[in-house]
C-alpha positions as CSV (number, residue, x, y, z in Angstrom):
1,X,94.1,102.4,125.9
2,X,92.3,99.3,126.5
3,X,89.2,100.8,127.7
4,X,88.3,102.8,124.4
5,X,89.5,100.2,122.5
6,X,86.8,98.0,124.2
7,X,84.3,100.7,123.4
8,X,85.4,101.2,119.9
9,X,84.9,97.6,119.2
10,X,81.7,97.3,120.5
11,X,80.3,100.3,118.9
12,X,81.9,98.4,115.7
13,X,79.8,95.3,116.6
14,X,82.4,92.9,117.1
15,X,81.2,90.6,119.6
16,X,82.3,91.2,123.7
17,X,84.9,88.4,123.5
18,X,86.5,89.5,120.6
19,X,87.1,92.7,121.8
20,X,88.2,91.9,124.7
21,X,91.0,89.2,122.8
22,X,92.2,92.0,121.0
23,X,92.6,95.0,123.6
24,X,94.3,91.7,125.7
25,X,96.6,91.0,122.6
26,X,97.3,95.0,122.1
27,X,98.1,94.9,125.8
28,X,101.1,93.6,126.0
29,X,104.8,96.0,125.7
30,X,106.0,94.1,122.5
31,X,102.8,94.5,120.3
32,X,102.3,98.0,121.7
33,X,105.5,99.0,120.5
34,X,104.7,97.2,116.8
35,X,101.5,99.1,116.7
36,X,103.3,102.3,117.8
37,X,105.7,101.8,114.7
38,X,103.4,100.7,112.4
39,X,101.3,103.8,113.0
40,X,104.4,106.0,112.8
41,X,105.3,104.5,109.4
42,X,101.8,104.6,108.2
43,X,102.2,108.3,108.6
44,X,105.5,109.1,107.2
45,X,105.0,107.5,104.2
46,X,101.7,109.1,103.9
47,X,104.1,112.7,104.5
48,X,106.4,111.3,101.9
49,X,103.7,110.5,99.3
50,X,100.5,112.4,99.7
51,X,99.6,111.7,96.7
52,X,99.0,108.2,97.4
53,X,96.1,108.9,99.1
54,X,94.3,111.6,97.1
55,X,92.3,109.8,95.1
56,X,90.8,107.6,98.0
57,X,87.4,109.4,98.9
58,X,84.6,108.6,101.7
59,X,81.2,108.6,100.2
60,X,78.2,108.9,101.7
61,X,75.5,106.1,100.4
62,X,72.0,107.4,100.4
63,X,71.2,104.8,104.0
64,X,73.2,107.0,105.9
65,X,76.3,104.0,105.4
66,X,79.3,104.3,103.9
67,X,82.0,103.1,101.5
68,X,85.6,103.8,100.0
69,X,85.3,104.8,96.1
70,X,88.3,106.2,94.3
71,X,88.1,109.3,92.1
């Protein structure tokens, strides 16, 4: 895990000791298992209520960036 969290967080361009702080911090048993239930929760309620997200879109600016609009 820590390893392409490293790599995701560069490619994001947060700084080297940044990264590193955080795949450190998301290291340890306890906040694994928080982030393991967060993520599970994020998904279930997202099962639950699909609709909450339908009218989030990803659109494309014309630079090639992008951005959050909703519908």
């Amino acid at each position: 895990m820590g390893c392409h969290m490293s790599t995701v967080s560069r490619e994001l361009g947060i700084p080297f000791k940044t990264a590193e702080d955080i795949v450190a911090r998301l290291s340890t048993q306890e906040n694994r298992s928080i982030l393991h239930n967060n993520c599970k929760e994020a998904v279930d309620f997202k099962e639950q209520n699909p609709e909450f997200l339908a009218g989030i879109k990803q659109a494309t600016r014309n630079d090639g960036s992008t951005k959050r609009t909703a519908e």
